[in-house]
N, C-alpha and C positions, 0 to 999 in steps of 0.2 A: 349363329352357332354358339351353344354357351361351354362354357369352359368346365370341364371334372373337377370337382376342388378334393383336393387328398386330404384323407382323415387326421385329422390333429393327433401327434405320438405320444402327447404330453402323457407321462406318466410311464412311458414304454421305456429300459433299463436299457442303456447305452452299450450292450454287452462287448460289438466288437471296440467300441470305443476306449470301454474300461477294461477290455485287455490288452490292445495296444499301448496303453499308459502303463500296464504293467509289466508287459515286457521292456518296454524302454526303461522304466524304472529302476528293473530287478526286482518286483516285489512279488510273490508267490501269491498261489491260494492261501499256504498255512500260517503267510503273514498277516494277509487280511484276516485269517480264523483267529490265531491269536491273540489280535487286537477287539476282534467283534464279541470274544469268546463261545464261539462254534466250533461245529469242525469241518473240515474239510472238506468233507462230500455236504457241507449245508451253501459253502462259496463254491464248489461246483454247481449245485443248485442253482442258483442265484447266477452264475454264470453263463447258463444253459441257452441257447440262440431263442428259446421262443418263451421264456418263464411265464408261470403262471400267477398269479396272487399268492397263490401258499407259496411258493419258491421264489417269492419277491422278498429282497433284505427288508428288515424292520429298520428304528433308530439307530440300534449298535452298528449292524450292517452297510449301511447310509454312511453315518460316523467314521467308520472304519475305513472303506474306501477314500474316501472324502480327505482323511487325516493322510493317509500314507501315499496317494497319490498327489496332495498337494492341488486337490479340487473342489467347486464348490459343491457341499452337499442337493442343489437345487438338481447339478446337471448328473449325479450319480441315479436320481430318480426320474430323469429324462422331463423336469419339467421346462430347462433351460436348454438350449443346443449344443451349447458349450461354453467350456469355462472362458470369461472374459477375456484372461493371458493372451488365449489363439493360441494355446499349446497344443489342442489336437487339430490335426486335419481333418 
């Protein structure tokens, strides 16, 4: 019997992840905008449980989370599983 192997997510946006780091935080949507310089409905966007390529952050985006939550930018683009610390579960 062989075994199902699950599709690799590399690249898939850590959404619940990176809002749970936000709410522990305190950091908002219009703190990640104002640092990525967007607005608001661009990190709800980007927010969204199933994003698509156009509503996936760019580098500011990336950067942005990356900086204010205190994580590496690898795992804000889902290429890492999580930041090294073990800060998320």
């Amino acid at each position: 019997m062989s075994k199902t192997r699950k599709p690799k997510r590399e690249g898939v946006l850590p959404v619940a992840r990176l809002r749970y780091l936000m709410d522990e935080q305190g950091v908002s949507q219009s703190d990640i905008a104002r640092r990525a310089g967007v607005g608001r409905s661009t990190v709800s966007a980007w927010l969204h449980p199933e994003p698509t390529e156009r509503t996936k952050p760019g580098p500011d985006g990336v950067a942005a989370f990356a900086v204010l939550l205190g994580i590496p930018a690898g795992f804000v683009v889902g290429a890492i599983p999580e930041p090294a610390s073990g800060v998320v579960n």
